[in-house]
C-alpha positions, 0 to 999 in steps of 0.5 A: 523509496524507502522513505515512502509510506503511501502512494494516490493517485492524484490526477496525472501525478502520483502524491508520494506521502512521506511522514506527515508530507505529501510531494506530487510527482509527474507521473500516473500512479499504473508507470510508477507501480511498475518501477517500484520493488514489487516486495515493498509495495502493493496496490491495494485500490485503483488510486492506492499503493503501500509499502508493506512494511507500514502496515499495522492492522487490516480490518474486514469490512462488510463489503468485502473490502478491507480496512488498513492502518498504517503506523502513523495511524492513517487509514486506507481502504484495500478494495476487494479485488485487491484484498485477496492478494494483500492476504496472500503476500501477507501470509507468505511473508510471514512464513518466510520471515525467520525470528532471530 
């Protein structure tokens, strides 16, 4: 997982992008959500889920949706009723990252 940049829902398969790739895996994004490391990675949309660390910039929209950018430069819409918790994970993770 550690490979893993996003993750959409594609069907009944979840299509993991990895770098410029994309493999399908046969399985619903909401069983996979469940398995992977809830520090990693968060829901940011019904059909989308990022690993944290890949995460450059969150724009706001007007609609109250937000806008990411990855660090490959893809983008992905974060829908309100996931914003609010992308923002508080955010902010807890860099109250409690300590700069050596």
């Amino acid at each position: 997982s550690s490979e893993i940049d996003w993750i959409e829902a594609v069907g009944d398969y979840a299509g993991l992008h990895v770098g410029k790739k994309m493999h399908l895996l046969r399985e619903p994004l909401h069983l996979l959500e469940c398995r992977l490391d809830r520090a990693e990675f968060l829901r940011i949309h019904r059909s989308t889920i990022v690993k944290l660390d890949r995460i450059t910039r969150i724009e706001p929209l007007a609609n109250r949706d937000c806008r990411l950018t990855l660090q490959d430069g893809t983008h992905l819409r974060v829908s309100r009723t996931y914003s609010k918790p992308l923002h508080d994970l955010l902010r807890n993770r860099e109250s409690t990252s300590v700069s050596l």
